[in-house]
DORODO-876978 format. One record per residue: residue in three letters; residue number from 1; x, y, z of N, C-alpha, C in turn. Coordinates in steps of 0.2 Angstrom, whole numbers, padded with zeros to 4 digits. Layout:
REM residues N
{node "ala"; NUM; {X; Y; Z}; {X; Y; Z}; {X; Y; Z}} ...
//
This chain:
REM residues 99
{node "unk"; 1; {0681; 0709; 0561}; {0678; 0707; 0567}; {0671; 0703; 0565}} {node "unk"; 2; {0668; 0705; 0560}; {0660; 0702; 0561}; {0660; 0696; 0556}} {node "unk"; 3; {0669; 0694; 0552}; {0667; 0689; 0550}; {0669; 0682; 0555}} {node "unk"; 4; {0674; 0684; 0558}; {0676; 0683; 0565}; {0670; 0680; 0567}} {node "unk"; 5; {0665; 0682; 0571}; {0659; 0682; 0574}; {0657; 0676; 0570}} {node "unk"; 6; {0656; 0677; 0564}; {0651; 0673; 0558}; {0655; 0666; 0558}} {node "unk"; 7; {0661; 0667; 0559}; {0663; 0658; 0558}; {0662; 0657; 0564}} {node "unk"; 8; {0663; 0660; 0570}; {0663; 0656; 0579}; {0653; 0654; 0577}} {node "unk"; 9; {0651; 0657; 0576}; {0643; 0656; 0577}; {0641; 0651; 0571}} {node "unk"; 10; {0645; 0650; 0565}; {0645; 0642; 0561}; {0650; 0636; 0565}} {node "unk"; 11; {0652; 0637; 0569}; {0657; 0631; 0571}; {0653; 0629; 0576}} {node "unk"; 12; {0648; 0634; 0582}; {0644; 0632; 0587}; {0639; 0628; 0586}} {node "unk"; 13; {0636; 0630; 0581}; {0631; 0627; 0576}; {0631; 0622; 0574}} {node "unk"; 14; {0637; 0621; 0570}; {0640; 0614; 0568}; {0639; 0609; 0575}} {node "unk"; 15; {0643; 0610; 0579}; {0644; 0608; 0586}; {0637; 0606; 0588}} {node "unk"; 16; {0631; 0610; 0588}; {0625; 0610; 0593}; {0623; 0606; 0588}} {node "unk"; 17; {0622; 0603; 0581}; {0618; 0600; 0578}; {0621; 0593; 0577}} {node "unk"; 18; {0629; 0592; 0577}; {0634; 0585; 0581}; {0630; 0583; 0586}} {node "unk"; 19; {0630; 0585; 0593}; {0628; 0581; 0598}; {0620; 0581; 0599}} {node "unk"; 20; {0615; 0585; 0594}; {0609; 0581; 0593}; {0609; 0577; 0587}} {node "unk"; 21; {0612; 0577; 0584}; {0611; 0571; 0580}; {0617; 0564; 0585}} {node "unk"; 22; {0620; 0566; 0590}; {0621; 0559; 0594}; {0617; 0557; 0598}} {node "unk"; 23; {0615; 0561; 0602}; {0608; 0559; 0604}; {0602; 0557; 0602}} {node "unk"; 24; {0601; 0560; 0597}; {0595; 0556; 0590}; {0598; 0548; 0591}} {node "unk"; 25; {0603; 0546; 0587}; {0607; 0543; 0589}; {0607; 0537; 0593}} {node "unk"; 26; {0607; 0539; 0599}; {0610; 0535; 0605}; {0601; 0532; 0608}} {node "unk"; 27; {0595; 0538; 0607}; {0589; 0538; 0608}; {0586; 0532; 0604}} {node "unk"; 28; {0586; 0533; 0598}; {0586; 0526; 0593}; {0587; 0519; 0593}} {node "unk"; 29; {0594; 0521; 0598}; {0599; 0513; 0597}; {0592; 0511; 0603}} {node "unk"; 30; {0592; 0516; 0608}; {0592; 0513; 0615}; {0584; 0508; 0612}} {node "unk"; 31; {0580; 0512; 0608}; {0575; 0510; 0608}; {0575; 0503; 0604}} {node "unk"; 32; {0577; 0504; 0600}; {0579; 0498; 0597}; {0581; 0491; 0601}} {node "unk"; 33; {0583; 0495; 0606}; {0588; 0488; 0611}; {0582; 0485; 0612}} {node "unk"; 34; {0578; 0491; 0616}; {0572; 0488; 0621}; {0566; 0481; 0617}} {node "unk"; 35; {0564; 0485; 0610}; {0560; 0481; 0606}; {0565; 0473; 0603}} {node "unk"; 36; {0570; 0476; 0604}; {0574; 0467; 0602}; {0575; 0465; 0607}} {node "unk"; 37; {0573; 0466; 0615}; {0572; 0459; 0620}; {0565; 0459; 0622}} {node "unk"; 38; {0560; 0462; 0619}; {0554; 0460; 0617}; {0554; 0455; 0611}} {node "unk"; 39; {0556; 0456; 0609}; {0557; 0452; 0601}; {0559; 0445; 0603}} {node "unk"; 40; {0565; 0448; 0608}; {0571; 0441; 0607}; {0564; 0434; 0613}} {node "unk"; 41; {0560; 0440; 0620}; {0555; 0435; 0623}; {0549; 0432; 0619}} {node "unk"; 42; {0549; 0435; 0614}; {0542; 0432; 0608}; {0546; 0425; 0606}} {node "unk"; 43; {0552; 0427; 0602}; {0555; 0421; 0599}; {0558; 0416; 0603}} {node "unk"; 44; {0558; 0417; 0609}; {0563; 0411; 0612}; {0572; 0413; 0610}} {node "unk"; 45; {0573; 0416; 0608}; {0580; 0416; 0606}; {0583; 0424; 0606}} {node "unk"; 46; {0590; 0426; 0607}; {0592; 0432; 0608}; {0591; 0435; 0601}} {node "unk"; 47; {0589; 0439; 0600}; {0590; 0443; 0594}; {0594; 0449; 0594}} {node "unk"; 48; {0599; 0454; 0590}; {0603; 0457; 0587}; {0597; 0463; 0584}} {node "unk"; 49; {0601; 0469; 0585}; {0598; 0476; 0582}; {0596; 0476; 0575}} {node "unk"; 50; {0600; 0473; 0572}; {0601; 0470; 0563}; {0594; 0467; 0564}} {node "unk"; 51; {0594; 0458; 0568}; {0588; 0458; 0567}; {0579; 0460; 0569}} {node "unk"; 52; {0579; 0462; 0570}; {0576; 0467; 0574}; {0572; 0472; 0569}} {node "unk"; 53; {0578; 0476; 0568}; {0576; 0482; 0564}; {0571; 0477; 0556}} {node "unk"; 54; {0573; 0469; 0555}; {0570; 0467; 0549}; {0566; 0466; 0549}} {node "unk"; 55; {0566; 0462; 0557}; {0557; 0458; 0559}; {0552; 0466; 0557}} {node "unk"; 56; {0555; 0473; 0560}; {0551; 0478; 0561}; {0550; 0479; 0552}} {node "unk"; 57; {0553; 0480; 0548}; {0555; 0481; 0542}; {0547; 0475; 0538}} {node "unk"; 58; {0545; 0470; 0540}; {0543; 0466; 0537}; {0535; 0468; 0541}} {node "unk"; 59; {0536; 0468; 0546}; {0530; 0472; 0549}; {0528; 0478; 0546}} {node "unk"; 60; {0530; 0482; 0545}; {0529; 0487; 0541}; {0528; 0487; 0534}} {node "unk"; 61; {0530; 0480; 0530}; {0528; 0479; 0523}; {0520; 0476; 0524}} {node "unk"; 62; {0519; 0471; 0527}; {0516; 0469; 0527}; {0509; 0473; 0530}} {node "unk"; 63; {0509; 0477; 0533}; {0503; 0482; 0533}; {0500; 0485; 0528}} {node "unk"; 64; {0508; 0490; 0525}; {0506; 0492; 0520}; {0505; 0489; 0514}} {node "unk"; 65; {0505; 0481; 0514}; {0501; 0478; 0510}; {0493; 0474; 0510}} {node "unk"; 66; {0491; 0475; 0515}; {0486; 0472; 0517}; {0481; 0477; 0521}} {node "unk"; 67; {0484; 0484; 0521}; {0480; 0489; 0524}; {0474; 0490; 0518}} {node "unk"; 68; {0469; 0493; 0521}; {0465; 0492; 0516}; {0462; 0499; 0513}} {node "unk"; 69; {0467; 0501; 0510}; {0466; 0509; 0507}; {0464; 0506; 0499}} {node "unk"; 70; {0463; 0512; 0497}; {0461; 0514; 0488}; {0468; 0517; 0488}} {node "unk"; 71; {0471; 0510; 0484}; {0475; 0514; 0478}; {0478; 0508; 0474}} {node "unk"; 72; {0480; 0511; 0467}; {0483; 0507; 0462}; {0486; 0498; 0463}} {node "unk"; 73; {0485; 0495; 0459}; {0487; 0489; 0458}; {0493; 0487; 0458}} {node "unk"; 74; {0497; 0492; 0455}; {0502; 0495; 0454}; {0506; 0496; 0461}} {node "unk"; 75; {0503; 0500; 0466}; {0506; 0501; 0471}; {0506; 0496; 0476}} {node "unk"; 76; {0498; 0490; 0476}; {0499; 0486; 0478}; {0505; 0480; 0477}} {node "unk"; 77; {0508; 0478; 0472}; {0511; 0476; 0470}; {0516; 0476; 0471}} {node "unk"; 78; {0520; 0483; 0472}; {0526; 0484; 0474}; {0527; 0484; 0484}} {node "unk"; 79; {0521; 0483; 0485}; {0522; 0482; 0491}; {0520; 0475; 0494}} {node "unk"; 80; {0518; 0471; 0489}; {0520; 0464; 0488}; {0525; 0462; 0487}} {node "unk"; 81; {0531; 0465; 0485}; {0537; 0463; 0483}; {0540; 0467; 0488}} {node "unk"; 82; {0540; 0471; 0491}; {0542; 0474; 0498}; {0542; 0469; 0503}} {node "unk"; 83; {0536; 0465; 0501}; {0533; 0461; 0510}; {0538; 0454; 0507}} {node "unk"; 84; {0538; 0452; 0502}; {0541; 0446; 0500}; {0549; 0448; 0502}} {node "unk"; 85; {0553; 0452; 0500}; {0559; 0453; 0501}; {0561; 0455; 0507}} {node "unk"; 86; {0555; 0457; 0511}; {0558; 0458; 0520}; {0558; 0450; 0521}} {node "unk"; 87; {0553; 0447; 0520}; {0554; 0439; 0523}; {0558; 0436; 0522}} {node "unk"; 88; {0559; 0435; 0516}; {0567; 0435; 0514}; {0571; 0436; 0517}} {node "unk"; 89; {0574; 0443; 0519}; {0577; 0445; 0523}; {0579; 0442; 0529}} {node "unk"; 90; {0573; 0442; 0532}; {0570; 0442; 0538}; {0576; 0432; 0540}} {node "unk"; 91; {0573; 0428; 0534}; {0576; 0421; 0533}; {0580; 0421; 0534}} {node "unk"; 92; {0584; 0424; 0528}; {0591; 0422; 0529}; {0595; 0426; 0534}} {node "unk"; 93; {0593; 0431; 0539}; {0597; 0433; 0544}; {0598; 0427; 0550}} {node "unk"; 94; {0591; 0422; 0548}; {0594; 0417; 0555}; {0590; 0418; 0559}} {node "unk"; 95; {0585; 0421; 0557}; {0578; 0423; 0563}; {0572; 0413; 0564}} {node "unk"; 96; {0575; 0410; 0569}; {0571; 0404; 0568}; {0563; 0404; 0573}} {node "unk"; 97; {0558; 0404; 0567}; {0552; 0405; 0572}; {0550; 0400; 0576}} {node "unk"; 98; {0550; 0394; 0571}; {0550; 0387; 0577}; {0555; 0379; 0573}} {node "unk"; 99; {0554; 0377; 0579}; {0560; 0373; 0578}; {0555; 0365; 0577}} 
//
């Protein structure tokens, strides 16, 4: 009987941590919709989740390269090649800034 118990109480578990992570999930996308027709009204053009998450991805490099903390040259430079390789990215997805 108490192993009984033990698996019904790891199956519900299982369960309860499935539809929080769909919600996580589904919370994410939505948010992401909302910044990619913000994005899409900056650029003039519809953008995609895909692009979206790059433009934010390039954003993000680029701070942490230009943010103005103490630390290694070393670290700086790897977030130079972070900040180059999102724009890159960013390029070849087809994101046109102007025409």
């Amino acid at each position: 009987m108490k192993k009984e118990m033990a698996l019904q109480n790891n199956a519900t578990s299982a369960i309860n941590l499935l539809n929080i992570w769909k919600k996580t999930v589904s919370m994410c996308n939505n948010t992401v919709t909302h910044i990619s027709a913000y994005y899409s009204s900056l650029v003039g053009e519809k953008l995609n989740n895909k692009q979206t998450l790059l433009i934010m991805n390039a954003q993000t490099a680029f701070f942490m390269t230009v943010f103005p903390i103490e630390c290694s040259v070393y670290l700086r430079i790897i977030c130079l090649i972070w900040l180059i390789t999102a724009l890159l990215q960013c390029k070849n997805s087809g994101i046109r800034t102007s025409e």
